[in-house]
C-alpha positions as CSV (number, residue, x, y, z in Angstrom):
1,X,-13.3,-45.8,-13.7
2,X,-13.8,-49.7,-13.1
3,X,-10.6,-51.6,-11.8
4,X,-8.9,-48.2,-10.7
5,X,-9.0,-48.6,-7.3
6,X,-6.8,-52.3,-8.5
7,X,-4.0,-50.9,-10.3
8,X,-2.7,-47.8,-11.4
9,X,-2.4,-46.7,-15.3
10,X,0.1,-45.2,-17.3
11,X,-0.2,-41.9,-16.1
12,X,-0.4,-42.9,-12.6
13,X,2.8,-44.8,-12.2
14,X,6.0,-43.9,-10.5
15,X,8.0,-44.5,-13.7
16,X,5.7,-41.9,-15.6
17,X,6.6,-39.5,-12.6
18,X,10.2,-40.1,-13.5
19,X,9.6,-39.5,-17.1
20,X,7.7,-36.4,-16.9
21,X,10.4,-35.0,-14.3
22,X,13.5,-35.9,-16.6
23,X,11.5,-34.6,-20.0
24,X,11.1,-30.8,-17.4
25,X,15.0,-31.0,-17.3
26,X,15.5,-30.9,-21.5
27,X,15.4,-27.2,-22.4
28,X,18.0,-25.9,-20.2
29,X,20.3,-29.0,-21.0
30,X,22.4,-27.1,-24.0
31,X,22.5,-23.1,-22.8
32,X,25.9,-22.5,-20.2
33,X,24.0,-19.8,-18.9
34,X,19.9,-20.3,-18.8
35,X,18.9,-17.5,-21.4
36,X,16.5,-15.8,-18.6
37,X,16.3,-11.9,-18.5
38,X,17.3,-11.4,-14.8
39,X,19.7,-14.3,-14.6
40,X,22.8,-12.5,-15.5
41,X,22.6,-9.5,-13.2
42,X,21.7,-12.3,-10.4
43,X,24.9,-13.9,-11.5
44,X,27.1,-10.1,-11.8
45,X,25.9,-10.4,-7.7
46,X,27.1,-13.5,-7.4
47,X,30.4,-13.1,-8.3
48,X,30.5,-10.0,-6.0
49,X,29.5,-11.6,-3.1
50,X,32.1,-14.2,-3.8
51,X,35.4,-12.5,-5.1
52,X,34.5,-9.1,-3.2
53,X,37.2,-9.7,-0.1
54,X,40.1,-10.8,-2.7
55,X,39.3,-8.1,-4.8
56,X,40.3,-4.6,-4.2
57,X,38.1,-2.7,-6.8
58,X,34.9,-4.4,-6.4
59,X,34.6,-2.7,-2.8
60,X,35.1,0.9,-4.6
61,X,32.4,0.1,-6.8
62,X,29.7,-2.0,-5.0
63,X,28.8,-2.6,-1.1
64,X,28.0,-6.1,-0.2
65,X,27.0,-7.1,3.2
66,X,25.0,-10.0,4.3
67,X,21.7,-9.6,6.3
68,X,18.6,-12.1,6.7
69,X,16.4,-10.8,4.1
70,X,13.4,-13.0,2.4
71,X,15.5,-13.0,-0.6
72,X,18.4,-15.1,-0.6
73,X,17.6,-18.8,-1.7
74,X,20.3,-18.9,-5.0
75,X,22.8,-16.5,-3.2
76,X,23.4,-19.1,0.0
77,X,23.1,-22.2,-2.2
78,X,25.9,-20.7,-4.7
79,X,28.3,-20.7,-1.8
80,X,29.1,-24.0,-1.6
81,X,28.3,-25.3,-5.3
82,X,30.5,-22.5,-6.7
83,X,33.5,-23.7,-4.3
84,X,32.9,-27.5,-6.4
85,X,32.1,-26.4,-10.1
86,X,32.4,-22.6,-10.5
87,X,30.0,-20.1,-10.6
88,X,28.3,-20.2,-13.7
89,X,27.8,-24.0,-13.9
90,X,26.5,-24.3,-10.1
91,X,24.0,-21.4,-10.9
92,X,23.0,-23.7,-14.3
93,X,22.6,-26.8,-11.8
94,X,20.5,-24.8,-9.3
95,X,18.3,-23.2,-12.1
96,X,18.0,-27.0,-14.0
97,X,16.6,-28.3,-10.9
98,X,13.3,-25.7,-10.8
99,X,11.3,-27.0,-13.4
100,X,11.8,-30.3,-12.1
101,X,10.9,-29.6,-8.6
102,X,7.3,-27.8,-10.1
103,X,6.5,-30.8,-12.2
104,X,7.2,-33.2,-9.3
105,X,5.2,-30.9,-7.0
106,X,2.1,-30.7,-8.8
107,X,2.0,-34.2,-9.7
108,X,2.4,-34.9,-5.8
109,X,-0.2,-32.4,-4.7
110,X,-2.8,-34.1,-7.3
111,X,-1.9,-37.6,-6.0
112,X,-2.6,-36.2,-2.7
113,X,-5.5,-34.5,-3.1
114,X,-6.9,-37.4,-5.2
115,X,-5.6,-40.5,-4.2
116,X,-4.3,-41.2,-7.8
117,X,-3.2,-38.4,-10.3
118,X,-6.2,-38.0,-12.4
119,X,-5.2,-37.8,-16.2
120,X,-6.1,-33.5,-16.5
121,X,-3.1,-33.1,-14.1
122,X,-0.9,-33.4,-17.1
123,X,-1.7,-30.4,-18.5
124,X,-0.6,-28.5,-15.8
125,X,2.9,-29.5,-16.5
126,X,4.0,-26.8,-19.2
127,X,3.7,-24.5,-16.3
128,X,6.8,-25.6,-15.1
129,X,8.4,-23.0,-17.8
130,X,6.0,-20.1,-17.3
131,X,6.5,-16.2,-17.5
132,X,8.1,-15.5,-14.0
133,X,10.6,-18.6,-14.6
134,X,11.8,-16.9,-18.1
135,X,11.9,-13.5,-16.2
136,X,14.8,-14.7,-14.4
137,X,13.1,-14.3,-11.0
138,X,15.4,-17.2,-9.6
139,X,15.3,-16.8,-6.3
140,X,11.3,-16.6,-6.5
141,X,11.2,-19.3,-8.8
142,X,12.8,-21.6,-6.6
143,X,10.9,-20.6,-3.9
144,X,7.9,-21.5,-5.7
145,X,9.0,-25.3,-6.3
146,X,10.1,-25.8,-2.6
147,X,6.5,-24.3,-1.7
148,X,4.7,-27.0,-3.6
149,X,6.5,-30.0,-2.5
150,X,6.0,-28.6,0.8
151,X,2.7,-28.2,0.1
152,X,2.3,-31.6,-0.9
153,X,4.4,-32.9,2.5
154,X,1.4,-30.8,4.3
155,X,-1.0,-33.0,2.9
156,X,0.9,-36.3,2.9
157,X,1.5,-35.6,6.9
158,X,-2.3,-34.7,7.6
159,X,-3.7,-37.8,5.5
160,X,-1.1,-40.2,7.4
161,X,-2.5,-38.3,11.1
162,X,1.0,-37.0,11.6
163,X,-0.3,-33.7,13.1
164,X,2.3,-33.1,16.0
165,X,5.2,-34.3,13.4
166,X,3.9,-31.9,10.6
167,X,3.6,-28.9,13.2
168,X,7.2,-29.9,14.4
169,X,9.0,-30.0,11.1
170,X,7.5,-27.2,9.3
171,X,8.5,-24.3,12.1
172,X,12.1,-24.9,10.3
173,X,11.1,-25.6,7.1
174,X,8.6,-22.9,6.8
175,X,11.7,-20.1,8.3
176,X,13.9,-21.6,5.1
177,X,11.4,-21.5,2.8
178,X,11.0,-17.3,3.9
179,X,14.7,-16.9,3.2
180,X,14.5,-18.6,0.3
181,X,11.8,-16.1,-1.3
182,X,9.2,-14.2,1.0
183,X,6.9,-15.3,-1.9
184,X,6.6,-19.1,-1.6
185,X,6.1,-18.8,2.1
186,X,3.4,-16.7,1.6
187,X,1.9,-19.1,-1.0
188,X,2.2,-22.7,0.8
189,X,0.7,-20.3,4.1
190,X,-2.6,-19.6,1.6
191,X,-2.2,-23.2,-0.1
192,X,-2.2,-24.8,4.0
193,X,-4.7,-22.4,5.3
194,X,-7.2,-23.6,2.9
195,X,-6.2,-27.3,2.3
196,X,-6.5,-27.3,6.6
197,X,-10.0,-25.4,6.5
198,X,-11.1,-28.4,4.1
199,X,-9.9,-30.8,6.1
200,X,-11.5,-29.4,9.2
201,X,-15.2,-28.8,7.5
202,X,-14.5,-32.9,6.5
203,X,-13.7,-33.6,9.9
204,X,-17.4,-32.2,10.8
205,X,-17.1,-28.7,12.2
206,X,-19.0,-25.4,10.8
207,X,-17.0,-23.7,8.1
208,X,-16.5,-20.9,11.2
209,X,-15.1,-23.2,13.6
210,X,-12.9,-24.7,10.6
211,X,-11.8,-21.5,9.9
212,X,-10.3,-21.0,13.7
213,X,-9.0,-24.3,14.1
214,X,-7.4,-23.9,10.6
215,X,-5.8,-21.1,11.9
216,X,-4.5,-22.4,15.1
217,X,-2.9,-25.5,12.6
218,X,-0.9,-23.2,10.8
219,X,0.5,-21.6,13.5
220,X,4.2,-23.7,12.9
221,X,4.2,-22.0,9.5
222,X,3.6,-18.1,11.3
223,X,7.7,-17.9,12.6
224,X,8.7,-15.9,9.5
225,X,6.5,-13.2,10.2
226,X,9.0,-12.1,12.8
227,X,12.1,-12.0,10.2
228,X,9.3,-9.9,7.8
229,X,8.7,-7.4,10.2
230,X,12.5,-7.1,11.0
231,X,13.5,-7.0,7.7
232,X,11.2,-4.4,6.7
233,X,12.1,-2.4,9.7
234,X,15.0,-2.0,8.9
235,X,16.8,1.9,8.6
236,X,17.9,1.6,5.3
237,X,15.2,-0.7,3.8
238,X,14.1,1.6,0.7
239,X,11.2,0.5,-2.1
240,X,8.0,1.1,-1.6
241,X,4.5,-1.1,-2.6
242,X,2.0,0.5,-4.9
243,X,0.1,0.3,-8.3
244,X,-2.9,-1.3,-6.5
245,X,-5.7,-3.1,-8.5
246,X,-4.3,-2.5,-12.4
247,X,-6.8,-4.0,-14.0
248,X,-5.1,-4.2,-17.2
249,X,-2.4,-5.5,-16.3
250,X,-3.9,-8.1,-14.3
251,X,-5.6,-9.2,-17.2
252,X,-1.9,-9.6,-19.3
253,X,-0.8,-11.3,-16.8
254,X,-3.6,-13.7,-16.5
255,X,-2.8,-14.5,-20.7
256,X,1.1,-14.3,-20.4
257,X,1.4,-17.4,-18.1
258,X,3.2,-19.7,-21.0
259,X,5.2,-16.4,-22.4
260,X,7.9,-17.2,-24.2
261,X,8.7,-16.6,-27.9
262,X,6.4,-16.8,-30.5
263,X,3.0,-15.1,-29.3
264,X,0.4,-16.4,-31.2
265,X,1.4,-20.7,-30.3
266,X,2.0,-19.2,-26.5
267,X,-1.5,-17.7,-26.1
268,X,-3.1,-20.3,-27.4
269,X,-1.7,-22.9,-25.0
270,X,-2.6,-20.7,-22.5
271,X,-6.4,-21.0,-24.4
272,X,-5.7,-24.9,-23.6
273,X,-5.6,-24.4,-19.9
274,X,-8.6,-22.3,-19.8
275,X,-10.6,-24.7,-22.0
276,X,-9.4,-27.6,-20.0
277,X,-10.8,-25.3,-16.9
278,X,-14.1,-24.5,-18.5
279,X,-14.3,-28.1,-19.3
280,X,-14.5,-28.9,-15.6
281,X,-17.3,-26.8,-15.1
282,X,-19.1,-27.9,-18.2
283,X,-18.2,-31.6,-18.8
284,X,-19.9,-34.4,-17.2
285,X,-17.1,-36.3,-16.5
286,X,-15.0,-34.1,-15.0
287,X,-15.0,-32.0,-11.4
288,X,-13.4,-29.9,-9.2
289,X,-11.6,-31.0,-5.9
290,X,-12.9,-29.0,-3.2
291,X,-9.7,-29.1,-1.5
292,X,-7.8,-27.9,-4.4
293,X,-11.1,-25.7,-5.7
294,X,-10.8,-23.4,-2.3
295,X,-6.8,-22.8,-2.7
296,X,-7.0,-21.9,-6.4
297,X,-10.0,-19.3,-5.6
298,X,-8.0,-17.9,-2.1
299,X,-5.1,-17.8,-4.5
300,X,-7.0,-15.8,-6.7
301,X,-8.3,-13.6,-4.3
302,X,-4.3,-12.6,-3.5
303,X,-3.9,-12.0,-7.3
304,X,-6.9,-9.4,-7.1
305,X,-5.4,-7.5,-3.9
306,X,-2.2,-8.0,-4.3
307,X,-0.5,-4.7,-6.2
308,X,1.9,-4.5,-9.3
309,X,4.9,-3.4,-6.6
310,X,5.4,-4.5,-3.4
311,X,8.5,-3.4,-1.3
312,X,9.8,-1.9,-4.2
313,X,9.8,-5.6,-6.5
314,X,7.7,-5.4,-9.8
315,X,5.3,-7.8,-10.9
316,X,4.6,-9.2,-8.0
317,X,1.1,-10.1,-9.1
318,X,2.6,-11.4,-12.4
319,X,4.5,-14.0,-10.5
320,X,1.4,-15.7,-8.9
321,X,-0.8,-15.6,-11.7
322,X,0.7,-19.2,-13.3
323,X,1.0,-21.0,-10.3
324,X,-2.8,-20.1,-9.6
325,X,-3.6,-21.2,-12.8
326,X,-1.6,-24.9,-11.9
327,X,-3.6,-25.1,-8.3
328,X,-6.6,-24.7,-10.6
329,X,-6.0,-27.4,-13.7
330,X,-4.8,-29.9,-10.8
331,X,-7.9,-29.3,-8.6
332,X,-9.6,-31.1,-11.7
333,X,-10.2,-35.0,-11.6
334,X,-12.6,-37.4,-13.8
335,X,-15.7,-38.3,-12.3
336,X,-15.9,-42.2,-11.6
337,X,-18.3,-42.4,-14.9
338,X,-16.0,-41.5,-16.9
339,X,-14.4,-44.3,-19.0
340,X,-10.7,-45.7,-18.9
341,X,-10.6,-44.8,-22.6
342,X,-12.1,-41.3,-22.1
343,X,-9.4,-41.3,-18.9
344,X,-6.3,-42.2,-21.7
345,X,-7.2,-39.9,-23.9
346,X,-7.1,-36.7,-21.7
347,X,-4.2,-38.0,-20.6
348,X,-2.3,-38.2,-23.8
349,X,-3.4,-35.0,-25.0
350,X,-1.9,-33.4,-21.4
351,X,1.1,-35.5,-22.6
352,X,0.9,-34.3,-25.9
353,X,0.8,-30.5,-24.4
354,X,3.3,-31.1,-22.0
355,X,5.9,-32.4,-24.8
356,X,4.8,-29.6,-27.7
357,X,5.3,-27.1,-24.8
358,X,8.9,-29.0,-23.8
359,X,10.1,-29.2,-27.7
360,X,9.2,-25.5,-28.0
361,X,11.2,-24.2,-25.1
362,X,14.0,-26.3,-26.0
363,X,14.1,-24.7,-29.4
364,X,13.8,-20.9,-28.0
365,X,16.1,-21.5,-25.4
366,X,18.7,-22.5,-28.0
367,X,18.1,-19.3,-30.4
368,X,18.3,-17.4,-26.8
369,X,21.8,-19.1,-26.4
370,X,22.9,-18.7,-29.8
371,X,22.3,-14.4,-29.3
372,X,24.6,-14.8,-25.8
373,X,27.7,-16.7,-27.7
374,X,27.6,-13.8,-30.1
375,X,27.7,-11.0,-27.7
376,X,29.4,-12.3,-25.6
377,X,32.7,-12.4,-28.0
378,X,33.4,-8.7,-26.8
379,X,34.2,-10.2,-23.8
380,X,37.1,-11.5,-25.7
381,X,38.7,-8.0,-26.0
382,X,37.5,-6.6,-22.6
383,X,40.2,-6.8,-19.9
384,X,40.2,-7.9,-16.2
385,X,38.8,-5.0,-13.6
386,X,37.3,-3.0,-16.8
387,X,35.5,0.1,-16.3
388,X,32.4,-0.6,-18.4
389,X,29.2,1.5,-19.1
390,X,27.0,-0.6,-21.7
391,X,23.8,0.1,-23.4
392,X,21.2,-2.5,-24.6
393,X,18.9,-1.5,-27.1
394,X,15.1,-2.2,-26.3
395,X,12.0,-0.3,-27.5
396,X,9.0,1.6,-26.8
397,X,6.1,-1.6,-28.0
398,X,6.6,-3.9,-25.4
399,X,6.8,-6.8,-27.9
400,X,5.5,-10.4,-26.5
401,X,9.1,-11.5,-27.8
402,X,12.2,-10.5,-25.3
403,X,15.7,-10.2,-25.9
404,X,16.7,-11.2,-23.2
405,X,20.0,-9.3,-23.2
406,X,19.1,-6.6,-20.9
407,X,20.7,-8.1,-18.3
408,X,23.5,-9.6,-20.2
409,X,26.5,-7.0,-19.6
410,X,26.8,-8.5,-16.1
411,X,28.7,-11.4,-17.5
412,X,31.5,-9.1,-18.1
413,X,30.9,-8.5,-14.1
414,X,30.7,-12.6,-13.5
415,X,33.6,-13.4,-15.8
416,X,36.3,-10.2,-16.3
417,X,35.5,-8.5,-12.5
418,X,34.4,-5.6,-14.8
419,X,32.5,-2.6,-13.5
420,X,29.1,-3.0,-14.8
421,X,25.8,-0.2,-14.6
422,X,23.2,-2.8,-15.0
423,X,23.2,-4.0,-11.2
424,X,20.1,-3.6,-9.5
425,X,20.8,-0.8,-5.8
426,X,18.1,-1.1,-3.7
427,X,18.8,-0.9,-0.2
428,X,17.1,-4.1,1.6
429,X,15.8,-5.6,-1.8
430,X,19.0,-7.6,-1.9
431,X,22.7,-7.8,-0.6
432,X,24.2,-5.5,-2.8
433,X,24.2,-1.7,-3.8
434,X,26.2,0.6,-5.8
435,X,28.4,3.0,-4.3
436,X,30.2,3.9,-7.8
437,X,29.5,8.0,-7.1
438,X,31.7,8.9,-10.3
439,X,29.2,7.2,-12.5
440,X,26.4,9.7,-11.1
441,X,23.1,8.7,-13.3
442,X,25.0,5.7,-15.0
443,X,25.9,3.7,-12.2
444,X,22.6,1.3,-11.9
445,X,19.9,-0.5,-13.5
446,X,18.2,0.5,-16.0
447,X,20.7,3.0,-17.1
448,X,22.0,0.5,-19.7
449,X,18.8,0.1,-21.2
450,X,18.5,2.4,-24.4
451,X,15.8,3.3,-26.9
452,X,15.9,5.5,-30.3
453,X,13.2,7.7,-28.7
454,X,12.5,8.9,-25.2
455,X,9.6,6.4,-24.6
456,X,6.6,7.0,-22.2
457,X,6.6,6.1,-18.4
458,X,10.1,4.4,-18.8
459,X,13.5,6.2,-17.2
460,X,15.3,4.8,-20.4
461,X,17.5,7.5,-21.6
462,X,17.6,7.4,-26.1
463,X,20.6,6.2,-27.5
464,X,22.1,9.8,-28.2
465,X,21.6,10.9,-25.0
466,X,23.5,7.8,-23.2
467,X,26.1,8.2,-25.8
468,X,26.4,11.6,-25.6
469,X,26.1,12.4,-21.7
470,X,27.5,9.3,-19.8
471,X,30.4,10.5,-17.6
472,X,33.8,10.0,-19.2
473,X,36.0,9.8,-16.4
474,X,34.2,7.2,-14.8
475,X,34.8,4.6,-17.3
476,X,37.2,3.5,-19.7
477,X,35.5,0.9,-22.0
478,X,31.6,1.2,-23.9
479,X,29.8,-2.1,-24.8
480,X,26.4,-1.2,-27.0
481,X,24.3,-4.9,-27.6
482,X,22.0,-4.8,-30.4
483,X,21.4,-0.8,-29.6
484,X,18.9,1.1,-31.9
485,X,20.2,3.4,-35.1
486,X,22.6,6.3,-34.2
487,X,24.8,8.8,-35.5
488,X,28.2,7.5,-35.6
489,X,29.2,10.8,-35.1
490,X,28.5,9.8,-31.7
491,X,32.4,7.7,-31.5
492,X,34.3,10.3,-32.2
493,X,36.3,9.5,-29.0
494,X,35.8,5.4,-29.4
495,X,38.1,3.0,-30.5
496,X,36.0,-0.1,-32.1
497,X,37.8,-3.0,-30.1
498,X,34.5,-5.8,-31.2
499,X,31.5,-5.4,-33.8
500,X,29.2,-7.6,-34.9
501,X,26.5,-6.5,-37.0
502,X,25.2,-3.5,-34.9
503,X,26.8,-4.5,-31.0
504,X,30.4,-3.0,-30.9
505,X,32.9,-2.9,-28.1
506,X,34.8,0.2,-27.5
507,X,37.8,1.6,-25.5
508,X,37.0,5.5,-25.1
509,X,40.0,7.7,-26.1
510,X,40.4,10.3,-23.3
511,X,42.6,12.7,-25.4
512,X,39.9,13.3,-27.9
513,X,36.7,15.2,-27.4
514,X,33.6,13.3,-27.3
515,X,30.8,14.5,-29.5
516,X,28.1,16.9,-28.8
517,X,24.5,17.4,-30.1
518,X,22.0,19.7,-30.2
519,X,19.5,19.5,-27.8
520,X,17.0,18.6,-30.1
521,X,19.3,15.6,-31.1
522,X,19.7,14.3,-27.7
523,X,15.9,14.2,-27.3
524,X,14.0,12.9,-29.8
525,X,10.3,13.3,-30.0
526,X,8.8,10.6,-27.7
527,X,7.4,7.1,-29.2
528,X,3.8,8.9,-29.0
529,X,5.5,12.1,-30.9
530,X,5.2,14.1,-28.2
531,X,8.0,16.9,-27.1
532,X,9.7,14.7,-24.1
């Protein structure tokens, strides 16, 4: 591109930077609470950790007690922002600054790698709202942001020669980055090991010898290691790491990356990166960095081995796949043939993605907001210190489109100091397990989540059966969100306190005798019509 090298364009400027970081913020701008599945249980723990030593009955329900586990990035940060605007606003203002921090660290990463950010970058920016991100993974999402920029800090220090500086600073910032989320250590480790092999094959040694001497230059990112093998030698660490190589799912996961709403416009944006990808390979005018190349292709080589489940967390591989997929579009750069006016219009169609995707989100994450005002009206009627068993109806098909209420009940946690049964209890996962013994096999995640029928491979209990079985004595109030048909039989000892359309709040009536079904009612035939 003649004159580039003089001044940069549009794309390339500091106040298109600003733009494109500012545009990242608009979708969580209206929702109180960011409509993402997790995000409410996240904030339920929150409000634990915060109010447990002032309140008596949180201690005879949960047990809270800090310890340095790769998992506590939102939990420290909420301390002090919750002290200056309350919980659920500093958890918005932590969450609002993610996409942000992804758009700004891809865009500094490409400038990096290329000198000037070359106009295909753009389309990497929707990524900033991918499938992990509307999962609620928060603490892993902001992991991930923090990785990048680091990433990008990596580079900045190598290009400048600051080598004893980087290896200096990072031995700290490598240890927060681990408490943060385990994951984005691990990634900006894979993202330096091969950005530092690149640099030492450039610098004229074999691939061999660059390999070694890459190794030895990571070494100020290896301190976490340590606090891994503590934490996970711990006595009462429990989950374990499995589903190895699921194909299937690896391929989902690899067309989910832009997830959101409405399945047919999110797949085929995702089509738009892999065309934009093929196009590197096909087109002329376009290449692949080999710097970038080599981290998108290690990072893909940790999406083939690493499993569904590791230490007990799901979708582990799920929550790489779209920040592979960014490493890759970025690794892409026009070759100096190619004309400023072939250069201007890739980059306003990656504009143009990058807004359509924005618009989009905005719109879903305002239908998401409008379903949480309308539960969350129960909460009207629900007093302080409530013992609460609630069920959230899902079902067997695993639609692309998600509720994203099944988490939701943990506001009554956040906001009344209720007792709630959709906390996660995994002992090292996280700060916080049940100790509710009362509420036996209603006491935890996922015994909120319901179904009409017994569906395959899932622990949801039906609808009857939750209704039916759940332990009286341990609770006193029953919140059902959007639930699946049942026999209304089934509140014969419930007050209706709340209903709108099929969600209803109830205060159970000890003096009267709950209902009872056959056993035939209590287990419908499964979603395949097999016999449970």
């Amino acid at each position: 591109m003649q004159g580039e090298a003089a001044r940069p364009y549009w794309w390339q400027t500091r106040w298109f930077v600003a733009a494109a970081v500012l545009l990242s913020l608009v979708p969580l701008l209206w929702p109180p609470i960011p409509p993402l599945v997790d995000l409410p249980g996240h904030m339920g723990r929150y409000r634990v950790q915060l109010a447990i030593g002032d309140t008596r009955w949180l201690g005879d329900w949960y047990d809270f007690h800090w310890s340095l586990i790769g998992n506590l990035g939102v939990d420290l940060l909420i301390i002090p922002l919750a002290k200056i605007f309350g919980l659920e606003l500093a958890v918005k203002l932590v969450v609002l600054s993610i996409p942000p921090m992804v758009v700004a660290g891809l865009l500094w990463i490409a400038r990096e790698v290329h000198g000037k950010i070359p106009a295909t970058a753009l389309f990497a920016l929707p990524l900033a709202y991918n499938f992990p991100f509307h999962f609620g993974f928060v603490n892993f999402a902001l992991s991930m942001a923090l990785a990048l920029n680091l990433f990008a800090l990596w580079l900045r220090l190598a290009r400048l020669g600051h080598l004893r500086l980087r290896a200096i600073i990072f031995v700290p910032l490598s240890c927060t980055l681990w408490v943060c989320h385990t994951f984005g250590w691990g990634t900006l480790g894979v993202l330096a090991f091969s950005a530092e092999m690149v640099r030492q094959h450039d610098l004229g040694h074999r691939w061999l010898n660059a390999w070694v001497r890459a190794c030895l230059g990571c070494l100020p990112l290896a301190l976490p290691m340590g606090l891994m093998i503590a934490w996970r030698s711990g006595q009462h660490v429990t989950g374990g790491t499995g589903d190895w190589f699921n194909w299937r799912a690896k391929i989902s996961w690899m067309t989910m990356v832009l997830r959101d709403r409405w399945q047919a416009f999110d797949i085929a944006s995702t089509a738009v990166l892999y065309l934009i990808l093929f196009k590197g390979f096909r087109d002329p005018n376009i290449e692949y960095s080999r710097n970038l190349g080599l981290s998108a292709l290690f990072l893909l080589a940790v999406f083939i081995l690493l499993p569904r489940i590791v230490f007990g967390s799901a979708y582990a591989d799920m929550r790489l796949a779209p920040f592979m997929l960014a490493i890759a579009v970025i690794a892409l750069r026009p070759r100096p043939g190619l004309s400023i006016r072939g250069a201007s219009l890739l980059a306003l169609g990656g504009l143009a993605f990058f807004s359509v995707r924005i618009a989009a989100s905005t719109a879903s994450f305002w239908l998401y907001d409008q379903s949480y005002q309308r539960e969350l009206k129960a909460l009207d009627h629900l007093p302080q210190g409530a013992r609460l068993v609630s069920f959230v109806g899902e079902t067997c098909n695993n639609e692309w489109f998600m509720s994203r209420l099944e988490h939701l009940p943990a506001i009554a946690l956040e906001r009344r100091l209720a007792y709630t049964n959709d906390q996660w209890s995994m002992a090292g996962g996280q700060l916080l397990t049940t100790r509710y013994r009362v509420a036996r096999g209603f006491a935890h995640d996922p015994s909120q989540i319901v179904t009409h029928a017994q569906c395959p491979r899932e622990w949801w209990r039906p609808i009857a059966r939750s209704l039916t079985t759940f332990p009286r004595e341990a609770f006193d109030y029953v919140w059902v969100i959007t639930p699946p048909p049942y026999d209304r039989r089934l509140e014969a000892d419930l007050v209706p306190l709340w209903r709108d359309g099929s969600s209803a709040l109830f205060r159970i009536d000890h003096d009267k005798t709950p209902a009872t079904l056959t056993r035939a009612e209590l287990t419908p035939p499964r979603r395949d019509g097999t016999a449970p």
